[in-house]
C-alpha distance (Angstrom), angle and dihedral (degrees) to the residues before:
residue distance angle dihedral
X1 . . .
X2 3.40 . .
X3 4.07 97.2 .
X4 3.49 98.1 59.1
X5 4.51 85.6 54.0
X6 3.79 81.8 52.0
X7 3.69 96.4 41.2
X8 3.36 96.7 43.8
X9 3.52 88.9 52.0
X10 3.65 84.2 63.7
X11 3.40 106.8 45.8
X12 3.92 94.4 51.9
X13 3.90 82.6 54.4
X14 3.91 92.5 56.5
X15 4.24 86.0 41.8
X16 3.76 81.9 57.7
X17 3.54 97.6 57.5
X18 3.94 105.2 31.1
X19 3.46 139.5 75.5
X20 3.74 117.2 -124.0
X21 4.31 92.1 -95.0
X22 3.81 91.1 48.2
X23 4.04 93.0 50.9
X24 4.25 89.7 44.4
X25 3.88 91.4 47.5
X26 4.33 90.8 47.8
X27 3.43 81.0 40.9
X28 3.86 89.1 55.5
X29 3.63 94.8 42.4
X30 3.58 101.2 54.2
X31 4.10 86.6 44.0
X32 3.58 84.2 70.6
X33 3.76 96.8 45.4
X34 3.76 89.2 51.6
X35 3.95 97.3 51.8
X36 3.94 79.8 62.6
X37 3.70 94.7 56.4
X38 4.00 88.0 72.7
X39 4.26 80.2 69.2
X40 3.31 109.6 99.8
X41 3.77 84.9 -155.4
X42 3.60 96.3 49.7
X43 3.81 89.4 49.9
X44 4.16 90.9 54.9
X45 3.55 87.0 53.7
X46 3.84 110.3 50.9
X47 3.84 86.6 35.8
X48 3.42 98.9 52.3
X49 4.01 121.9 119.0
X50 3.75 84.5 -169.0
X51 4.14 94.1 65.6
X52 3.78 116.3 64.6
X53 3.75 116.0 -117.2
X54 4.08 95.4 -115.2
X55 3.64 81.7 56.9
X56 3.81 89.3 56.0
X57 3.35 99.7 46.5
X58 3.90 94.7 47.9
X59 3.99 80.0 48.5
X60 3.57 88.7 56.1
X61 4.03 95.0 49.7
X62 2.91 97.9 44.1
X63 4.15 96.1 60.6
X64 3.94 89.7 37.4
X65 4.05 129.1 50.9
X66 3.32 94.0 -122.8
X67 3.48 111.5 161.1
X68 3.39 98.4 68.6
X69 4.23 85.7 82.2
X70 3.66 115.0 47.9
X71 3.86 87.3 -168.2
X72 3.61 90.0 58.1
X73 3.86 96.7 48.1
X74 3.58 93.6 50.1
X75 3.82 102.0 42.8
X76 4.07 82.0 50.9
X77 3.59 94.3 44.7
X78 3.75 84.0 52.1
X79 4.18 96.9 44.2
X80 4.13 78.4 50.0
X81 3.95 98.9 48.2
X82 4.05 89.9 45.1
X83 4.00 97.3 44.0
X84 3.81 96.1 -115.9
X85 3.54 99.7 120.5
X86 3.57 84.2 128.5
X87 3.43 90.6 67.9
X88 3.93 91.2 68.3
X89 3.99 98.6 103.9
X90 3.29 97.7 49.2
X91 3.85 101.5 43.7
X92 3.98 71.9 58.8
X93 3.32 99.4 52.6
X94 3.89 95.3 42.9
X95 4.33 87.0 47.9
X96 3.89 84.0 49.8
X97 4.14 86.4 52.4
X98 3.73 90.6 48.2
X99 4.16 94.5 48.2
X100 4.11 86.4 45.7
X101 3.56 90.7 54.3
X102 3.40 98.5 51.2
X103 3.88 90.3 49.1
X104 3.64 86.7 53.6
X105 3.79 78.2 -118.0
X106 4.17 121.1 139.6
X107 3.74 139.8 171.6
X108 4.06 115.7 -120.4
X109 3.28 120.9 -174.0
X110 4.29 122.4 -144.2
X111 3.88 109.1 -148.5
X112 3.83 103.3 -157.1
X113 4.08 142.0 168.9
X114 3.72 93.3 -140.8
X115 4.16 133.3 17.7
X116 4.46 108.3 -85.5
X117 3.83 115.6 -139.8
X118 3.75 111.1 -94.0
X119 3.78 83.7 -104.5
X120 3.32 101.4 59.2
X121 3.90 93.9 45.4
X122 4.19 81.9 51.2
X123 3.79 94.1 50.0
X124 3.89 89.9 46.9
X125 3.75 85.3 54.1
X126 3.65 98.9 49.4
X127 3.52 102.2 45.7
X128 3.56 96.0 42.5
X129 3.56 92.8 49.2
X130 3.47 94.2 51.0
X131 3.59 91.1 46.3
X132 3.75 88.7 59.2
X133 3.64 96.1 33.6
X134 3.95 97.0 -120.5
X135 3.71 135.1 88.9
X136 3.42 118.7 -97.8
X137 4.00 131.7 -154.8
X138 3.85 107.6 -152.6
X139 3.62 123.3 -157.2
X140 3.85 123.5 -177.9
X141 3.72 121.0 -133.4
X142 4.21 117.8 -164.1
X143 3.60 111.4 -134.8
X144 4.01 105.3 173.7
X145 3.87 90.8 -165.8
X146 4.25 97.1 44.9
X147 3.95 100.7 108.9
X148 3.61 102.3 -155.7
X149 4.32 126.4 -0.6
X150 3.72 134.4 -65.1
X151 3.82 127.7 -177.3
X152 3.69 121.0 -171.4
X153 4.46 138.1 -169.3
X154 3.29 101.5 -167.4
X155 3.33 95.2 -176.9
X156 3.54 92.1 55.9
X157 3.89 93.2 42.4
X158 4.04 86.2 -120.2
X159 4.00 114.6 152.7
X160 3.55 115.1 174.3
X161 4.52 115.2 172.2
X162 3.43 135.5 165.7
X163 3.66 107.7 -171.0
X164 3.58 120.2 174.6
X165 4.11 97.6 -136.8
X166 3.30 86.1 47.5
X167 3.81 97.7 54.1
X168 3.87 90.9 45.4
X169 4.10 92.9 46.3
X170 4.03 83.3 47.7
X171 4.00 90.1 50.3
X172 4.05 93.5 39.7
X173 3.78 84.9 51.9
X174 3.76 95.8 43.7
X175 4.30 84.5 50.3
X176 3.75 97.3 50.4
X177 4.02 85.6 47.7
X178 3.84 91.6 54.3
X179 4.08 89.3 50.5
């Protein structure tokens, strides 16, 4: 939990300084970087105590084209110098965030018992983006034991659930009030 405060910290200091095409090309760069963190080898390496950190970083440019974004190099150079390498994905996660929100773009997520036609997941997506006036990307997650549907932006704070115990506790309680 406490990487993505200190990445995000991060990011938002990049966001300061860069222009909407700088930000999406570090955000690029360190997209490829994190696809090698599910390396086992990779991970060894970078995390190392053994290996200097100039060796790291060179390690690092020499798998990525990174000096083609000064903003990138340094903020690396910087992870690298401070032993936060680790912090890589989610600085690139939290730079993705930042680009998505200033597309107006953001991730929901569908909780459901069993897989919706791709359809109905695109109808969800329209009308609820519309409704909030953004566009929304809408992945489904299977949850055998959910008993009803539940879509959430976390971004945008946005909870939206219709459970069935929920609806019948709501109704029982909405009876014994009208006794």
């Amino acid at each position: 939990m406490q990487e993505h405060v200190i990445a995000k910290k991060y990011a938002k200091a990049l966001a300061s300084v860069c222009n909407a095409e700088n930000i999406t090309q570090v955000y690029s760069i360190y997209a490829e970087i994190n696809k090698m963190f599910a390396v086992s080898k990779f991970r060894d390496i970078v995390m190392s105590p053994i290996i200097d950190n100039t060796s790291k970083l060179a390690f690092l440019k020499s798998l990525v084209d990174i000096t083609a974004n000064s903003y990138a190099e340094k903020l690396l150079t910087i992870l690298v110098k401070n032993d936060r390498i680790y912090l890589l994905p989610f600085v690139a996660l939290e730079l993705k965030k930042i680009i998505d929100s200033r597309l107006n773009v953001y991730q929901a997520t569908l909780y459901v018992k069993q897989e919706l036609g791709q359809d109905s997941l695109l109808n969800i997506q329209d009308k609820l983006g519309r409704k909030l006036g953004t566009t929304l990307k809408v992945t489904q997650s299977i949850d055998p034991t959910l008993d009803g549907i539940k879509l959430e932006v976390t971004e945008l704070g946005i909870e939206v659930a219709f459970l069935k115990h929920k609806f019948t506790q709501e109704l029982q309680d909405f009876i014994l009030k009208a006794i």
